[in-house]
N, C-alpha and C positions, 0 to 999 in steps of 0.2 A: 504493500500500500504506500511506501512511502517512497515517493516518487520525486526528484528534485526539477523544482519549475525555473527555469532560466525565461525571466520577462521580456519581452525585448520591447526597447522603449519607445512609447509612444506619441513623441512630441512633448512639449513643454508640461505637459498634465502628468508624465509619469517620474513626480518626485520623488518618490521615495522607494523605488524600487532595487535600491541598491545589495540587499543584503540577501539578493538571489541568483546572486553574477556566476555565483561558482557553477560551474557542472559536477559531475560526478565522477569524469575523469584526473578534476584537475587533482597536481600531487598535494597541493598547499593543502585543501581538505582534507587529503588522508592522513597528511601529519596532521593536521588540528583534532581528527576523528581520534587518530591514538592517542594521541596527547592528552587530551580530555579522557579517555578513556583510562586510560596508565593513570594519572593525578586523582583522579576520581577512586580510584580501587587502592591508589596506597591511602588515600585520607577514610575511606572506608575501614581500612585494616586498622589503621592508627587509630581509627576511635572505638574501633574493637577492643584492642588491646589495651586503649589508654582505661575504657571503663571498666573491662574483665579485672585488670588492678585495682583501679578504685573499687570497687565493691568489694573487692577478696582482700581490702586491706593494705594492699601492698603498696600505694601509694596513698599520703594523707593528705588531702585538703579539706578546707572549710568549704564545702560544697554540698554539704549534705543540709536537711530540712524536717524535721519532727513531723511528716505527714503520719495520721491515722491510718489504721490498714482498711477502714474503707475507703477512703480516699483515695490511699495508694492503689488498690485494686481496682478503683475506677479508673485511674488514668490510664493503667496498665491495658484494662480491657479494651476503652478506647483507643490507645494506642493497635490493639491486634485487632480492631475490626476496622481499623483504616486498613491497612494491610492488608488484610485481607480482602476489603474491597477494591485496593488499587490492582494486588495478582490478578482480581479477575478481572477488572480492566486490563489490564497488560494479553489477558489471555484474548479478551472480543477482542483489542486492535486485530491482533494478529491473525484474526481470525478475517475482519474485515477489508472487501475487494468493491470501490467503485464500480458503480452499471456502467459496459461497454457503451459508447458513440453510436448513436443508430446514424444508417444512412437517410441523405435527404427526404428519400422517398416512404420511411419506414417514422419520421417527424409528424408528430401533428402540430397545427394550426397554436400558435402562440401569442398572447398578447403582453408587453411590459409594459409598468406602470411605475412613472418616476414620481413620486410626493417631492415639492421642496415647496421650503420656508426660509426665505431671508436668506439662502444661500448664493447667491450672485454671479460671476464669472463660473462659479464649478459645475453649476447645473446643466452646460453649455460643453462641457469635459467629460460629464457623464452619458449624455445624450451622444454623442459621437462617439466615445466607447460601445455603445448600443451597437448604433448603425452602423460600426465597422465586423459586425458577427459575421462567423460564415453561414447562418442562418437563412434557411432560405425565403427571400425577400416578399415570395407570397405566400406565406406562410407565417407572416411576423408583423406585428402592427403594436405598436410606441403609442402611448399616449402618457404627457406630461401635465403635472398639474401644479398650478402655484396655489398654495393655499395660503392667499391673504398675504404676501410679500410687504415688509414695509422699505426693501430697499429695490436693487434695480434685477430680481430675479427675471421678472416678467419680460424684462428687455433680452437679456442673454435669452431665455425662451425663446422671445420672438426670433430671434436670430436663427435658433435654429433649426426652427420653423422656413426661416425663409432657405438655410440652406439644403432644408431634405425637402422641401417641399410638402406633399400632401402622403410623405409617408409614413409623417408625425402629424400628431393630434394636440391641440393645445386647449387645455382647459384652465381658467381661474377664475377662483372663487372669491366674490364679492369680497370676502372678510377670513379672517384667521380662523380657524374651529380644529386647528386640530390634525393630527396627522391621520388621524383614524377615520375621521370626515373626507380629506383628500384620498385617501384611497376609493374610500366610497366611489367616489368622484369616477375614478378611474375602473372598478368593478362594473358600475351601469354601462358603461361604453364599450365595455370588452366583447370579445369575438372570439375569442382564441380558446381552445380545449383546455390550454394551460395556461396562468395568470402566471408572470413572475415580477414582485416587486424587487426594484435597486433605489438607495437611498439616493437623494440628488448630491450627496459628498461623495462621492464610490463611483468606480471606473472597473468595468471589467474585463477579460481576457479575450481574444476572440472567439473562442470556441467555450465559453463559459454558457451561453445559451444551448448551443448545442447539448452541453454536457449535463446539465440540471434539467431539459426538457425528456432527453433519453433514459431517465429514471422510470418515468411514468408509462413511458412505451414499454418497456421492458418488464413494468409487473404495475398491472389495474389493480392492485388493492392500495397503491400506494398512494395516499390523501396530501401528501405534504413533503418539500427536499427542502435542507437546509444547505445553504452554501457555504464555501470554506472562503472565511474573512480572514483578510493581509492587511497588513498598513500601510496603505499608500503616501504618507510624509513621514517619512523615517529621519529623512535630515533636516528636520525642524528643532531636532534636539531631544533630549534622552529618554522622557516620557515616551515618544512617541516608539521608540527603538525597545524600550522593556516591553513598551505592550504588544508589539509585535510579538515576541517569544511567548509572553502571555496567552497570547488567541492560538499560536502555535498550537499549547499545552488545551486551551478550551476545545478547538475545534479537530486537530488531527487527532488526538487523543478522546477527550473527553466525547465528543461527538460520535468518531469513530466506533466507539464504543457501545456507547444506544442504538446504535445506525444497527449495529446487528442483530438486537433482539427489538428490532420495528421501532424503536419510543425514544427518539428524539426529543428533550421536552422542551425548546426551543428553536423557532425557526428565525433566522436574525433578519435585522431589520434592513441591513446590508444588503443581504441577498437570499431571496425563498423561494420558492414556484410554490403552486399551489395548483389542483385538479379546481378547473372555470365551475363546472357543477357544483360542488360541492360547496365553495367558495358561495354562491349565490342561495345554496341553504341555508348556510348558519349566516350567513350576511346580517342579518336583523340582528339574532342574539347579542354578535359580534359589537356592532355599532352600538347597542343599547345596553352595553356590558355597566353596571355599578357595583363599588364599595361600600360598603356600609353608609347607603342609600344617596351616593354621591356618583357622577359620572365618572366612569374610567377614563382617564386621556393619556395615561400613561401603560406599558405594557402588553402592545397592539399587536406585536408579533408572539407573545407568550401566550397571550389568550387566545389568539389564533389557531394556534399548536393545540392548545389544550382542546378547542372545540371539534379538530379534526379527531383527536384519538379518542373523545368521546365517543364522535360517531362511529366508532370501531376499526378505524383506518389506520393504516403504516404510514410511519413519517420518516423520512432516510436522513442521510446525510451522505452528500457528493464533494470525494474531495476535490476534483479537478473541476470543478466548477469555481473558479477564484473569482474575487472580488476583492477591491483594495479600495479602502476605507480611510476616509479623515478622521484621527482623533482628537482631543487635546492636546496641549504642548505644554500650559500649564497647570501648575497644583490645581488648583481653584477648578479649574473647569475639569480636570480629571476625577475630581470627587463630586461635581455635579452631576454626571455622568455614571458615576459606579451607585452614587445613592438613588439615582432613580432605575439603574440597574436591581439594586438589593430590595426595593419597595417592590418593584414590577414580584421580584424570586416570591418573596411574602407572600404575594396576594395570590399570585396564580397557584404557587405548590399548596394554600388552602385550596383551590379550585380543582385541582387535580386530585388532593386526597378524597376529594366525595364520591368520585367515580373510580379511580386509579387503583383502590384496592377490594375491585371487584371484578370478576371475566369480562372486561369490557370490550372482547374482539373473539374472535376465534380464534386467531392464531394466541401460541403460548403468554402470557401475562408476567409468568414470575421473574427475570431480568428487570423490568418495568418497576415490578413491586420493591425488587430488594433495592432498585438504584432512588424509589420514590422514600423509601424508608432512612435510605442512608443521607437525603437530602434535611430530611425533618432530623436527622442525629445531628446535624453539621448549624442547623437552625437552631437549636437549646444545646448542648453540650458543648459546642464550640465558643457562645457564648457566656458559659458558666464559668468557662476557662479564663473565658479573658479576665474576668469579673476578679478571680482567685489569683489570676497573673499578678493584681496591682498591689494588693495583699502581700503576695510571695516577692515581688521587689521592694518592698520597704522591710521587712523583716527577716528575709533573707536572700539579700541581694548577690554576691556572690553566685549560692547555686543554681539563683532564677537565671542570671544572664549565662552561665555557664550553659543549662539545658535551652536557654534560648540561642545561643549562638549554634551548637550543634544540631536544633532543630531545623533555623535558619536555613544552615547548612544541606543536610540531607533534602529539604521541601524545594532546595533550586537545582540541585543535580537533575531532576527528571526530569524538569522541562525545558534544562538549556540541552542533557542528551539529546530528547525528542526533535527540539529546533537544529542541531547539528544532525538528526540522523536523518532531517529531511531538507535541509539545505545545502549542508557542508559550508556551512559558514563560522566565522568567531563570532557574530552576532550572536551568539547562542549564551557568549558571558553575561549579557544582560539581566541572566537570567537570577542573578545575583544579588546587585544593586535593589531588582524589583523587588524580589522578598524580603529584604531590609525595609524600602516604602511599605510595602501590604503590614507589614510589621508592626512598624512604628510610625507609620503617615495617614496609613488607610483603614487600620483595624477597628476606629472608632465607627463606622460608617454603615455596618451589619447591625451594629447595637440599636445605632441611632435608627437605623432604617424599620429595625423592630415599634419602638416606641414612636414612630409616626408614618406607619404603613397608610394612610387614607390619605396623606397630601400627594397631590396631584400635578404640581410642577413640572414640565418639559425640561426646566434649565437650563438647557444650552443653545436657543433659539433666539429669546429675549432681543434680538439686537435694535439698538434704536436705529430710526432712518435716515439713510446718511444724505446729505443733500447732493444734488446731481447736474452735472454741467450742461449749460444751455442745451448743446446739441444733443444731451442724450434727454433731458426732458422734453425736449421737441419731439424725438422719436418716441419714447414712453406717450404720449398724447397721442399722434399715430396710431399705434401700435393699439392703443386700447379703441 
């Protein structure tokens, strides 16, 4: 499955592409593949041996902690049902083989559907990423939506309206509502057997269409494909390079993983397809989804997810269907971002527990249940942990940082290996630095996002409207 993708660059829009230059033949990855490999397995041994002494006595530090033996045996037991959960994760990857390319003629009929807000020049990046698919062109029909822009989205639209002609659709909407409303927008107008949205920050592969519509040709029970997200501004600076390794670990791994027993429980906002019928079922549900008795506006591609495996359908995950994604670059907006990330986790994994742990399909359920239950472990135990962490650094600081550096440690090897075993890049050190943030930058964020799951914030949209030079509000007047 893991496959190294050499991007080749697409004009001034493919910034950040840099950390997939390598091939597979080159030698510089294989040294770094060893190298990592060799450092990795002596710092392993070394912290084998360094604890098999500490605990037999044979080496003394103040490292140790007065925990009770229930407590101790809780941490211990949660420690081996991680592991235990990650082996059988390790066993699905390996297990899991993206659905082959169908030929042209073996395609059905597909419509994409861009949502953007406020997003400007990039909308205009995206769209052209589109129309350059090998897709075949009557077979594929683009419809963009502005929803409510306060700056000059609708212009770059129009632009690209005017450069494809009538083989984009342009829609906008009087007013802001919502990214859940603009898609809307975009499901009434559709044509196509298969719906795939892309965010209007996101640029995709050429054969990225081809690749997530061939899912659904290949097995009709499958309701939902999520696609495998990159970060398209890598050289913006280092947020944006950790989180690269990060999605690595989310989506080649983590995804990978559900893809094989059907239940993917996220289809991202980046890039999904969806089955057009099915889509136009739960559409009402969907749109008129509340939180304790408030509109959802947030969490449109999880609930979406959720409502496909209700209806007893398989959700994949395709990895060569790529997509590259604008993130944050700074603090601020990168925690605006994971907290409405962690609110969306909340609300839907209550939505899925109603149905989730019951025969909700025919095909087998139990991968689904044990991956649904280890989410609810990671939801309360994870943060009872934290809670005891701030406790166990004031009173005994030593052994806390001691067991937090080696945890640190161990929790970044898997996914800077993973980012190396499918890029063959150094970009995979990143992988480092991030678990230090997640650590100490970000951890607060799962808590908080507990104690205020109902707020309903976009966050990262907000932008005020920038004022616009003569000749482009002349056009913008035009144009509308």
């Amino acid at each position: 499955m893991f496959m190294n993708k050499v991007s080749p660059d697409q004009g001034g829009a493919s910034v950040g592409r840099e950390g997939y230059a390598m091939a597979s033949g080159n030698t510089g990855a294989s040294v770094w593949m060893k190298g990592f490999l060799a450092a990795s397995l002596m710092v392993l041994l070394a912290l084998l041996v360094f604890n098999s002494l500490l605990y037999a006595g044979k080496v003394h530090l103040s490292l140790s902690m007065p925990l009770n033996a229930v407590w101790r045996a809780g941490v211990y037991l949660l420690i081996l049902v991680n592991l235990g959960v990650l082996a059988w994760r390790v066993y699905l990857v390996l297990r899991y083989r993206p659905a082959p390319h169908c030929a042209d003629e073996e395609l059905v009929s597909c419509t994409v559907i861009i949502p953007a807000y406020n997003e400007g020049r990039q909308v205009l990046d995206t769209l052209r990423s589109v129309m350059a698919s090998d897709y075949p062109a009557d077979k594929l029909q683009v419809i963009c939506v502005d929803d409510g822009s306060k700056d000059d989205t609708w212009l770059w639209m129009h632009r690209g309206g005017e450069e494809f002609g009538d083989r984009v659709e342009l829609i906008r909407a009087p007013r802001n509502q919502g990214k859940r409303h603009a898609l809307n927008h975009g499901f009434l107008r559709a044509t196509g057997n298969v719906i795939v949205t892309i965010d209007s920050d996101s640029e995709i592969e050429t054969t990225t269409l081809r690749s997530i519509v061939s899912v659904f040709c290949r097995n009709p029970r499958v309701g939902a494909v999520a696609g495998n997200v990159r970060v398209l501004n890598t050289r913006q600076g280092i947020i944006p390079k950790m989180l690269d390794v990060a999605f690595t670990y989310s989506f080649d791994f983590i995804r990978a993983s559900q893809s094989t027993f059907n239940t993917v429980m996220c289809t991202p906002g980046a890039l999904s397809a969806y089955d057009a019928a099915l889509v136009m079922k739960i559409r009402e549900t969907w749109l008129r989804q509340t939180f304790l008795g408030q509109p959802a506006n947030i969490g449109e591609d999880r609930a979406m997810t959720n409502l496909i495996l209700k209806e007893g359908r398989l959700v994949h995950f395709q990895s060569d269907a790529v997509v590259y994604t604008n993130v944050p670059v700074k603090y601020r907006g990168l925690c605006k971002m994971m907290l409405r990330w962690a609110r969306s986790n909340i609300r839907e994994t209550i939505a899925l527990s109603r149905f989730g742990f019951t025969r909700f399909r025919p095909e087998p359920v139990l991968g689904a249940q044990v991956d649904l239950s280890h989410q609810w472990l990671r939801l309360t135990c994870n943060e009872l942990l934290k809670l005891g962490l701030v406790s166990s650094l004031i009173n005994w600081p030593g052994a806390t940082l001691y067991g937090l550096a080696v945890g640190m440690l161990l929790a970044s090897i898997m996914p800077a290996f993973l980012h190396l075993l499918r890029y063959r890049s150094p970009a995979c050190l990143w992988a480092f630095p991030y678990t230090v943030l997640m650590l100490f930058g970000l951890t607060w964020i799962s808590l908080y996002a507990l104690l205020t799951p109902h707020k309903n914030g976009w966050l990262t949209r907000d932008l005020a409207a920038a004022p616009l030079p003569a000749q482009e509000r002349l056009w913008r007047d035009e144009a509308a």
